[in-house]
N, C-alpha and C positions, 0 to 999 in steps of 0.2 A: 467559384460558382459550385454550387453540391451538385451531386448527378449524384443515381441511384437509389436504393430502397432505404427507409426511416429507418431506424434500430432503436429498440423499446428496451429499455430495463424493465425488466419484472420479478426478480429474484433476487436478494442478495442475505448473506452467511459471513459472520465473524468469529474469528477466537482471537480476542486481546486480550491484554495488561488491564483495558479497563470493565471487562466483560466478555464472555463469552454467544451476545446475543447482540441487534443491534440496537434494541430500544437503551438497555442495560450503558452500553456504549456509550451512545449518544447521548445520551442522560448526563454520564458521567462528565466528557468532554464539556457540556453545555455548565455544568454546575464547576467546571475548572478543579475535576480529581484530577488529583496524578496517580498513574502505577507506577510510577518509578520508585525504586526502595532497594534496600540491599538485599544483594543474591542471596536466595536461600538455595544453595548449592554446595557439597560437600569440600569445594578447594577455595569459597571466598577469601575466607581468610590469610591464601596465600596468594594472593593476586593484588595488584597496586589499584587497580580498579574495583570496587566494590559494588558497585551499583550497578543496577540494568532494570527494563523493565519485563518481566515473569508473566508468563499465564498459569494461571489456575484452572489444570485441565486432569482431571482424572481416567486416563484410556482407558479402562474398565468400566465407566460408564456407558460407553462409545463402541466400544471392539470386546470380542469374545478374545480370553489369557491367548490363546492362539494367534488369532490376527493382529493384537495390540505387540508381542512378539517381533510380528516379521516387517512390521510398519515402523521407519523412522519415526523421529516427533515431529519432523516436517510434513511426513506424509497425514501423521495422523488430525495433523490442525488442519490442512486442508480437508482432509474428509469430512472434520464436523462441519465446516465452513461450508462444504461443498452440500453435504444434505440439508443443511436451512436453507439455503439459495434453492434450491429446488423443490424443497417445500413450500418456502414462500411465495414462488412463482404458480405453485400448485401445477406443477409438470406431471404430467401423466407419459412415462415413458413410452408406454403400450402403444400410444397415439403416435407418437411423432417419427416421422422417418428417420431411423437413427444414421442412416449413412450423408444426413445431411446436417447430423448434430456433434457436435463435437468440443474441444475443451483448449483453451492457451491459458497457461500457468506460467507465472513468473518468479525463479527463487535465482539467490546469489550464492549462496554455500551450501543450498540442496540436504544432502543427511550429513552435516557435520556431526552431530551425535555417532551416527554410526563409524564415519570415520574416525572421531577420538575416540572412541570403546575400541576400535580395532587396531590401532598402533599404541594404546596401552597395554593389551594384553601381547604383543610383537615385540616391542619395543621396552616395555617397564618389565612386563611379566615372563618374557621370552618366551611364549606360545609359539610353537610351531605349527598352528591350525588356530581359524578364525572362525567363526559362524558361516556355514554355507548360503545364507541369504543378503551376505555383507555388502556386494556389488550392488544385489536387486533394493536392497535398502537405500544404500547411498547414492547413485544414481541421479545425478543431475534430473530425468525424466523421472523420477520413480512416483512423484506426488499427482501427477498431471497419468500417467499410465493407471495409477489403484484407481483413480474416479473413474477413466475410460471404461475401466474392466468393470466394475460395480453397477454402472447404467449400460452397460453394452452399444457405448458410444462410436459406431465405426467411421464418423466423418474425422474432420483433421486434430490431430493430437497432438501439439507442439507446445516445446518447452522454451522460454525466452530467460536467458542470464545475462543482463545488461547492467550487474549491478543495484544502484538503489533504485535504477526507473524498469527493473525487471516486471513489477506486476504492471506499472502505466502501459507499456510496451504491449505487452501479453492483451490487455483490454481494448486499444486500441488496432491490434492485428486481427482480433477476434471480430472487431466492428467491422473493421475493413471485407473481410469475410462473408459477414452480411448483408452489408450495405452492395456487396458488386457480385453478389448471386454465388458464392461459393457455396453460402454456407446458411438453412433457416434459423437456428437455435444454438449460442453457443454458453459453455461455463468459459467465466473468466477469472483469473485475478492473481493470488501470489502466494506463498506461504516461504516463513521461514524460521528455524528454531539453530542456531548458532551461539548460544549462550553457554559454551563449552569451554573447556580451559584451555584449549590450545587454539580455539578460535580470537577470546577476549585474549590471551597474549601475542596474538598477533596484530590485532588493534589497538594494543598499550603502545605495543613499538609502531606503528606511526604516529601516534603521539596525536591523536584527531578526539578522543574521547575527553570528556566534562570532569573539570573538580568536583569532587563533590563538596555542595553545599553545606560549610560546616557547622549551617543550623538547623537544617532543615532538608535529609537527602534527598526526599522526593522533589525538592526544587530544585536540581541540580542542572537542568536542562533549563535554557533562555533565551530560547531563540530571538535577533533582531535588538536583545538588550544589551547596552555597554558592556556588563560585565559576564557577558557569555562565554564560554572557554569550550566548547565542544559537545560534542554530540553523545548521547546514551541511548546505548545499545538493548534492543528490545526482540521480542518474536512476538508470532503470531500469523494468523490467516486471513484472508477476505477473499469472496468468489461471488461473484455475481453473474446473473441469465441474463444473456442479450437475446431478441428474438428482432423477428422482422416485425416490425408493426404490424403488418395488415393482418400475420398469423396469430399475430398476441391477441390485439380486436377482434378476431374471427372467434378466438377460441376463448373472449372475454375474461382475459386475463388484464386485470388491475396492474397499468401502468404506473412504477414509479418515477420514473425521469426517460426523458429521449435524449441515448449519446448523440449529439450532434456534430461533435469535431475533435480533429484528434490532429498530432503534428506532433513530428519526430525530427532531429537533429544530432549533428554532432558537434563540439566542440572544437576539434581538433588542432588542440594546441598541447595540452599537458594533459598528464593522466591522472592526475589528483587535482588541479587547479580549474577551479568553472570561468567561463569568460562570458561575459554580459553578452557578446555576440551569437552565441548558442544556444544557451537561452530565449534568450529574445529569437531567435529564429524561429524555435519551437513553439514560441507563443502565438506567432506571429501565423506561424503555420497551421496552427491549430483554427486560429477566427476565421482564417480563409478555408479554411476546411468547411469549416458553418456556416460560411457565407455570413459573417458577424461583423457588425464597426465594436471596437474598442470599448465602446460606450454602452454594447449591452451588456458589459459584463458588469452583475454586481455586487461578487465576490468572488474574492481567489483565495483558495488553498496553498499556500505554498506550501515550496519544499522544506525552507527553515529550518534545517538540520541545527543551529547552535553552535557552527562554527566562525570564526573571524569572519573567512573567506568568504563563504556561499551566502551569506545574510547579505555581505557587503554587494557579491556580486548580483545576486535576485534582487535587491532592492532595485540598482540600477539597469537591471535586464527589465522591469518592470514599469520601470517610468518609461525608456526608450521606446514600449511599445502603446503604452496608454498615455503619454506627456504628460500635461496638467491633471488630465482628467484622473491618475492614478488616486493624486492625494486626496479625492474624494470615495476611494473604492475600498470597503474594510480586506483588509488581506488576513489571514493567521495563521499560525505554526500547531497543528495540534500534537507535534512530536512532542511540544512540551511537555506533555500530560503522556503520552501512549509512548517516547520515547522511537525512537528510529528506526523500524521495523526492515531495514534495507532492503531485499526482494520483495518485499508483502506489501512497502511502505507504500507503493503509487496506490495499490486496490482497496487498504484500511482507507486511505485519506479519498478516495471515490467514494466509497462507501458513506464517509463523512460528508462531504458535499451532497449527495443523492438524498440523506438524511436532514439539511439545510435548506435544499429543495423544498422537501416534503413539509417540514415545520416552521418554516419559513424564518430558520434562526439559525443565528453564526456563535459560532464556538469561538472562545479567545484563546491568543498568544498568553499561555499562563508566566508566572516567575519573569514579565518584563515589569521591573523596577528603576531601569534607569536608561531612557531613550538615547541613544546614539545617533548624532548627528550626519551619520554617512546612512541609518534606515530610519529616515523620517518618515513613511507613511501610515497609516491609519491602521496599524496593527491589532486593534483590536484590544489593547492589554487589560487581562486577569479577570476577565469577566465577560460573559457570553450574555451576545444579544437578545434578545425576541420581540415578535412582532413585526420584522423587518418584510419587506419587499424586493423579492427574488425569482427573476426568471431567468436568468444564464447563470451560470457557477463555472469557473475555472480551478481544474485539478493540476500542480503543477510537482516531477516527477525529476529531477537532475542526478547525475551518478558520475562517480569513477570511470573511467574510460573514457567521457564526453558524450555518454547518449543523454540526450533530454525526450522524454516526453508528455506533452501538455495532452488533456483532457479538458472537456467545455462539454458540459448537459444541458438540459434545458428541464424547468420541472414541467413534471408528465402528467397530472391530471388534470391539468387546465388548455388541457389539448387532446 
């Protein structure tokens, strides 16, 4: 049964693979681009992995040579993320009681740049001195702290590393916040830039990343189809403004969706392996959070990462919790196209939903070519819908360690 205050989206900010805005974005998703392509990075060619998906982000457009300096590229994607989300909400700092506004970020490897810049020059170059900013850069907190300090945010400032459901987590904490008086105004979402050589050889050797597609690399990611082999690895940011409804209404701020339910889980069986039962818990936790039957949802985001496992197992966490009624519900993987964005992945793929809401159209599982009989349902393949009819959306969010968490909006201007 929901108790407590509505929580309005009114703001959200991206920097992805397929655009650094979210019309751009969603555009791109809906017409089934990929950013996936190969690294334009100086050691590709010495990696077994070649492909990833890239933003195109110029920090000098964004930051003065100084602060674009002391700023990871983690940090720096959420800041552009984080100032479109608050422009777009049209926040007026001045206005709002800052000691009840505040920020949940969610990242998984935080400033790996800065940590591989700094055991190369230790370690390759034998530097006996690093950059004096190197902690403050790399720092697990450090993308979630530059936004605090830039709006002189003094409500709660928490960073969530749950892996790939880092930013869902963070969104859904942030709601929680809201919704039970902590908190009136919160940024949420994820950032992460990890496309460094000692990161990608550390995901060669678990052996979870995609062939590349040797006709076409940007198709290399498949999620939910036969011939998928793993996941490609991407960066980027998403941040989005939760408010309290009645302060968003008071202060006529254009609602884009209302978060209505959220649900968190673990696994707790294996720490690489997903089990249909934690999943499914999270989903299941989330409609009850909404006070939802099964049957308003009428699309879900999955996780879809493009591995064996996780396709196989969300397919069947999904039925478990929808039965019959799933094989009537379009589900999609937009990793296909934006690629795996691991901490940032839950708040891009919000983002994408919120944008589904709004346009009333579903984005397809790109590069599905050949249906697999263990994920039979309405995947949506290689081409995105319009025109459809939608008022609940499900964001779904699964990781490493066993946290899941599930995300369900409601669109916001028909309310």
């Amino acid at each position: 049964m929901r108790h407590g205050r509505r929580v309005a989206v009114t703001g959200q900010g991206i920097v992805s693979p397929l655009g650094n805005d979210t019309d751009t974005f969603f555009s791109a998703l809906l017409a089934g681009k990929s950013g996936i392509g190969r690294l334009r990075t100086d050691f590709a060619e010495a990696m077994d992995c070649k492909i990833g998906a890239q933003v195109s982000l110029d920090p000098l457009l964004h930051f003065s040579k100084s602060e674009a300096a002391s700023l990871d590229r983690v940090s720096q994607f959420a800041m552009v993320a984080a100032r479109q989300s608050v422009a777009s909400a049209g926040l007026d700092m001045a206005a709002l009681n800052l000691s009840r506004t505040g920020i949940c970020l969610g990242t998984g490897m935080a400033g790996a740049g800065s940590l591989d810049d700094a055991y190369k020059r230790l370690y390759r170059d034998n530097a006996n001195r690093l950059k004096p900013f190197t902690v403050l850069m790399a720092m697990t907190s450090a993308a979630a702290s530059q936004i605090a300090l830039t709006y002189g945010l003094s409500g709660p400032n928490l960073t969530y590393s749950t892996a790939c459901s880092s930013s869902a987590v963070a969104i859904g904490e942030a709601y929680r916040l809201i919704r039970h008086g902590y908190a009136d105004t919160m940024l949420a979402g994820g950032s992460e830039a990890l496309l460094t050589y000692g990161s990608i050889r550390a995901w060669e050797a678990l052996r979870t990343l995609a062939r590349e597609d040797a006709d076409d690399c940007t198709a290399s990611c498949k999620p939910f189809s036969a011939d998928r082999s793993g996941l490609v690895l991407g960066e980027g940011s998403a941040v989005v403004v939760l408010e309290d409804w009645d302060l968003a209404r008071a202060r006529g701020a254009h609602i884009l969706a209302e978060l209505v339910g959220y649900g968190s889980s673990n696994d707790c069986a294996h720490i690489t392996q997903p089990s249909v039962e934690g999943q499914a818990s999270a989903m299941a936790a989330a409609l009850a959070d909404a006070d939802l039957p099964p049957d308003a949802i009428a699309y879900i985001n999955a996780h879809g990462t493009g591995t064996k496992l996780n396709d196989r197992t969300e397919t069947a966490a999904i039925k478990r919790i929808f039965g019959d009624l799933a094989y009537g519900i379009p589900v999609s993987s937009t990793k296909s196209m934006h690629g795996h964005l691991m901490g940032a992945a839950g708040a891009v793929e919000f983002v994408a939903c919120i944008e589904a809401l709004r346009r009333q159209s579903i984005p397809p599982t790109m590069h599905l070519s050949r249906p697999d009989p263990e994920c039979d349902l309405d995947f949506v393949p290689n081409a995105g819908r319009t025109g459809v009819t939608l008022e609940y959306v499900m964001s779904n969010a699964f990781a490493f360690g066993g946290t899941s968490a599930v995300l369900v909006a409601r669109r916001g201007d028909a309310h």
